[in-house]
C-alpha positions as CSV (number, residue, x, y, z in Angstrom):
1,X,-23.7,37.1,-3.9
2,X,-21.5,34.4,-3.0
3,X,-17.7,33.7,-3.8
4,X,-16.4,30.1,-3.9
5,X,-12.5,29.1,-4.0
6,X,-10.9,26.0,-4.0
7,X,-9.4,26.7,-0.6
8,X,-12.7,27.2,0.9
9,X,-16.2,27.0,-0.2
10,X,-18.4,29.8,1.5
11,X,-22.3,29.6,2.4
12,X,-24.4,29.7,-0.7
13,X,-27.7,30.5,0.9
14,X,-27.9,26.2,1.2
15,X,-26.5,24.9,-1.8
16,X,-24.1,23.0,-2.8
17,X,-22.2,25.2,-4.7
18,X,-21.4,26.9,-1.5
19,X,-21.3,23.6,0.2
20,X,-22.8,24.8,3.4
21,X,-25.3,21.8,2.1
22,X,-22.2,19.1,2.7
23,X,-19.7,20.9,4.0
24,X,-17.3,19.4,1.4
25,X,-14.3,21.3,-0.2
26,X,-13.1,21.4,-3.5
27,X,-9.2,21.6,-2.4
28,X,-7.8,17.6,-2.9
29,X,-9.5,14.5,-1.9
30,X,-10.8,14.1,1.3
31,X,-12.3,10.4,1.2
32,X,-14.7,10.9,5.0
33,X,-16.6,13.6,2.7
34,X,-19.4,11.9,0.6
35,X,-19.4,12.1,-3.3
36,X,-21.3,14.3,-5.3
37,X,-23.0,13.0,-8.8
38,X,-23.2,15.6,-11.0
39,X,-24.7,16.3,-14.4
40,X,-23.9,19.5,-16.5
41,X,-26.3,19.8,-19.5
42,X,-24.8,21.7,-22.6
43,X,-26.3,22.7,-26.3
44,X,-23.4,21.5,-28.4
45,X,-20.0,20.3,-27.5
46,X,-17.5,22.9,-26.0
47,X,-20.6,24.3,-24.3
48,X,-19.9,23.2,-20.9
49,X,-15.9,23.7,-21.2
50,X,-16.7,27.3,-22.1
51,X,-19.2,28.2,-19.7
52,X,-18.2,26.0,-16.3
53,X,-14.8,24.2,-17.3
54,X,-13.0,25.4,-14.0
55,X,-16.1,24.3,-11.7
56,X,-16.1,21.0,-13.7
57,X,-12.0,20.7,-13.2
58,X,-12.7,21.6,-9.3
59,X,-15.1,18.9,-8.4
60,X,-13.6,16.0,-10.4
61,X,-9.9,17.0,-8.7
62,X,-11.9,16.8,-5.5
63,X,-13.0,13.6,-6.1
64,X,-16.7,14.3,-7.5
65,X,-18.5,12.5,-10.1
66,X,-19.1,14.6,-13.2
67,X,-21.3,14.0,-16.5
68,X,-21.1,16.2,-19.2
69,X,-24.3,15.5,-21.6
70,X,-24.6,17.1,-25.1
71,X,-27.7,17.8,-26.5
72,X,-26.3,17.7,-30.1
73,X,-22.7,15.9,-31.2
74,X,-22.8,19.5,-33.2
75,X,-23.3,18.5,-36.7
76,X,-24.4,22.4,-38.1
77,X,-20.7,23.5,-36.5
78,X,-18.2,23.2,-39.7
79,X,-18.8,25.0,-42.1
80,X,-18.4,23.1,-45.6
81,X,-18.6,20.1,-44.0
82,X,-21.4,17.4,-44.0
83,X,-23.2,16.7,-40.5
84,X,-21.9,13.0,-40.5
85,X,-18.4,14.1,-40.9
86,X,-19.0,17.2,-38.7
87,X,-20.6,15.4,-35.8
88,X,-17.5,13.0,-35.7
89,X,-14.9,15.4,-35.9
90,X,-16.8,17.2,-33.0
91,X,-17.4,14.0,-31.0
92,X,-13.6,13.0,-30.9
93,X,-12.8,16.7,-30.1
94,X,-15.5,16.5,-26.8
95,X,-13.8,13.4,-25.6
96,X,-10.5,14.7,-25.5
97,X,-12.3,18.0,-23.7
98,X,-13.6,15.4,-21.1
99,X,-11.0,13.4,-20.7
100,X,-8.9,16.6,-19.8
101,X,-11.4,17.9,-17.4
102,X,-12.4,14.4,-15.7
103,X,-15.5,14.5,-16.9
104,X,-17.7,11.8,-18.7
105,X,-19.3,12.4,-22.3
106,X,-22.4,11.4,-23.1
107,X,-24.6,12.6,-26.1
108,X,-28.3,12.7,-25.8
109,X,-29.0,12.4,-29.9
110,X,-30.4,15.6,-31.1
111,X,-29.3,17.3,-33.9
112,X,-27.6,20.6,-33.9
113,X,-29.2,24.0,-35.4
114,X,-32.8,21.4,-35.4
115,X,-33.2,20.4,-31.6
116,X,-36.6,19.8,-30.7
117,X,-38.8,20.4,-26.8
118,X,-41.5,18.3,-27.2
119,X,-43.1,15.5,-25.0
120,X,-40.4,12.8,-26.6
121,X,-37.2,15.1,-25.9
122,X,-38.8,15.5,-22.3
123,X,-39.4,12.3,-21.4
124,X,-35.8,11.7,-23.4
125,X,-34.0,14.2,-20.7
126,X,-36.1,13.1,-17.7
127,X,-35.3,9.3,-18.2
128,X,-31.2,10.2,-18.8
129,X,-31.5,12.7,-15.2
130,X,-33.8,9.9,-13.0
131,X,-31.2,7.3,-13.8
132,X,-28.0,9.7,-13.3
133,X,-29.8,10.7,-9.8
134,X,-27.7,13.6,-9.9
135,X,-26.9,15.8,-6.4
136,X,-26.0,18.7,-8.6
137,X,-26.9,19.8,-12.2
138,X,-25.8,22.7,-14.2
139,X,-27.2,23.9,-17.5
140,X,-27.7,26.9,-19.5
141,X,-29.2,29.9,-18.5
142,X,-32.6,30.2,-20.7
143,X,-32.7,33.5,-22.5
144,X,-30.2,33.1,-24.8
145,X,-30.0,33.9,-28.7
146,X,-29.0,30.2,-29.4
147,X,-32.4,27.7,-29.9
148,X,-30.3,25.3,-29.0
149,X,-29.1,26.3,-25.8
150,X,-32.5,27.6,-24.8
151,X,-34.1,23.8,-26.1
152,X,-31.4,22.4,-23.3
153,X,-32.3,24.5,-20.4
154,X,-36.1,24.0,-21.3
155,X,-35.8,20.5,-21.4
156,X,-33.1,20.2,-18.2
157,X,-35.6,22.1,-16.0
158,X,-38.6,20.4,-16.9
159,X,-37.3,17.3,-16.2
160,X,-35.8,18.3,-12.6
161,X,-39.2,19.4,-12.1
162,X,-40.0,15.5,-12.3
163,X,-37.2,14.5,-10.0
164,X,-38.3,12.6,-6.9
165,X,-34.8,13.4,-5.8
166,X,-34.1,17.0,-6.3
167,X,-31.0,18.1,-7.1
168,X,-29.6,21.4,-6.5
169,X,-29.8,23.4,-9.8
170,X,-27.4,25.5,-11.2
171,X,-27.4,27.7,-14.2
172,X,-24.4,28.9,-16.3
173,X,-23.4,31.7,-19.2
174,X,-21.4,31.6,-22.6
175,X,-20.4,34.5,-24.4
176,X,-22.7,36.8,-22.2
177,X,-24.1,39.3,-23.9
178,X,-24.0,37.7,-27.4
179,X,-25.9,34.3,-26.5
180,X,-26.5,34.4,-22.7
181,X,-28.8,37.7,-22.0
182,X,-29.7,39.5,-18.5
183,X,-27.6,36.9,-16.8
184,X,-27.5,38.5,-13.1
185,X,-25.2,36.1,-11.0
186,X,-25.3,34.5,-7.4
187,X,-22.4,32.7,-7.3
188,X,-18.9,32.8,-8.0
189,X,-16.1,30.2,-8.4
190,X,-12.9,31.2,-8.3
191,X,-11.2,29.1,-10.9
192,X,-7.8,31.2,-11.2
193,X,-6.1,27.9,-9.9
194,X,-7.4,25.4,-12.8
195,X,-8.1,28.1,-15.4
196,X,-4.9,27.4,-17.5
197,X,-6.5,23.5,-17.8
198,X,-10.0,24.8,-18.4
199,X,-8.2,26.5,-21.7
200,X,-6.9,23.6,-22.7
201,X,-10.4,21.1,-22.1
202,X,-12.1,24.6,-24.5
203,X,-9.1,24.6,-27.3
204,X,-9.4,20.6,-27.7
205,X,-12.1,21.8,-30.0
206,X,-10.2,22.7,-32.6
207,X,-13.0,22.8,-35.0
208,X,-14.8,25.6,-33.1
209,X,-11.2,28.1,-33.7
210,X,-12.4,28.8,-29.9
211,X,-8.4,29.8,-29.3
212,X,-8.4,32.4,-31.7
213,X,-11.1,34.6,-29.8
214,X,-10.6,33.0,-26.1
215,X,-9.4,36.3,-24.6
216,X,-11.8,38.7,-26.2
217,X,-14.9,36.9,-25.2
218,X,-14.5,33.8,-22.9
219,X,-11.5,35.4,-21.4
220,X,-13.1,38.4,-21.0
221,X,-16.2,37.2,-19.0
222,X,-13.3,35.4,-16.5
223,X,-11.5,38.1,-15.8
224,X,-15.5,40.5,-15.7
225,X,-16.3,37.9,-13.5
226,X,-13.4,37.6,-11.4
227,X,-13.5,41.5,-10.4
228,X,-17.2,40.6,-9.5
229,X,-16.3,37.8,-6.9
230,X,-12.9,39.8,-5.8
231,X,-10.8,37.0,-7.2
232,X,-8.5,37.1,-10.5
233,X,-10.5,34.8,-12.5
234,X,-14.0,33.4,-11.7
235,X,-17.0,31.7,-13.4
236,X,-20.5,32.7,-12.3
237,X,-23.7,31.2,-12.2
238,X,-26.9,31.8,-11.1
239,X,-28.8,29.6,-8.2
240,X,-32.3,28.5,-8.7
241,X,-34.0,29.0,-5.2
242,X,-36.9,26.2,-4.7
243,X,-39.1,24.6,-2.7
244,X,-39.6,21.1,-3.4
245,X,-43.0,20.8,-1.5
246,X,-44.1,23.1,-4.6
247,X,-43.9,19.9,-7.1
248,X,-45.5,16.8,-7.1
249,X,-44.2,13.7,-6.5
């Protein structure tokens, strides 16, 4: 297992999330290093903040590239409120999130709590990831209670599977042990330096109440984590190993 702080990012069995792929640091901007693209994939909105908003805040404060796509604008998410008026409320609040992490939004048009994986949503995801020609993409770890975050893994893997260019693949937990299940890490970043601005990128969803229950569950997993990696805070994430002679071209 590997541990990765802003000061210095260790070997990570090849990949960039170690770096030992680019040799490129997190720690300010270091304009001889090239520049990451990166995509992170997530159900709903707040989805990405919650499960890699310090990685996200890392590699755009080093200079990286970062798309945050939604599955769903999170219509299903209010309750008493209508989907229309739901999936506004929820888009506004995920821009703010974005604009706070220095990411950029985009929103891939399904519909929350009805997401679909069928040959149109593939080829939907696959056409979005051959144009972003990512270097790095992060998504949800697939066993998970949620449909929707197990529809967005399904559909982010299949479609690296496509990639002419393969990008190192990453995959991420939320609320472990209520949604993400038998999540079994191989990398750690320590985010105890940006963690106080990865709260505030998760609390711009104000809808979601996610600052009422931060520290018993999201907290919780940083600090879990962060004991794990022998750092104070840390997110984790799990590596997928590959060999890209395996797929065809």
């Amino acid at each position: 297992m590997n541990r990765i702080s802003r000061r210095q990012l260790v070997k990570s069995s090849g990949g960039i999330l170690g770096m030992s792929l680019l040799g490129l640091p997190f720690g300010g901007r270091h304009h001889e290093s090239p520049r990451l693209k990166v995509v992170v994939t997530g159900g709903h909105p707040d989805d990405p903040e919650t499960g890699c908003g310090g990685l996200i805040k890392l590699l755009t404060l080093a200079g990286h590239n970062v798309k945050i796509a939604y599955l769903t604008r999170g219509e299903a998410g209010i309750n008493g409120t209508s989907h229309i008026d739901a999936a506004s409320i929820r888009t506004e609040e995920a821009l703010s999130a974005c604009q706070i992490l220095g990411g950029e939004a985009n929103f891939l048009g399904q519909i929350d709590g009805d997401t679909f994986v069928n040959k149109d949503e593939y080829e939907n995801m696959f056409q979005f990831l051959k144009k972003e020609a990512p270097d790095l993409i992060l998504t949800h770890w697939p066993i998970d209670t949620h449909r929707d975050h197990r529809a967005c893994s399904a559909l982010t893997y299949a479609a690296w599977t496509r990639l002419e260019k393969k990008a190192e693949l990453y995959f991420y937990e939320v609320l472990s042990g209520n949604q993400t299940q038998n999540f079994v890490p191989t990398d750690y970043v320590d985010i105890s330096d940006v963690r106080a601005i990865k709260h505030e990128a998760c609390f711009a969803h104000k809808s979601q109440k996610i600052e009422e229950n931060y520290a018993n569950d999201h907290g919780k997993m940083e600090e879990f984590r962060g004991m794990e990696g022998n750092v104070r805070y840390a997110e984790a994430f799990v590596r997928h190993v590959h060999n890209s002679e395996m797929f065809e071209r």
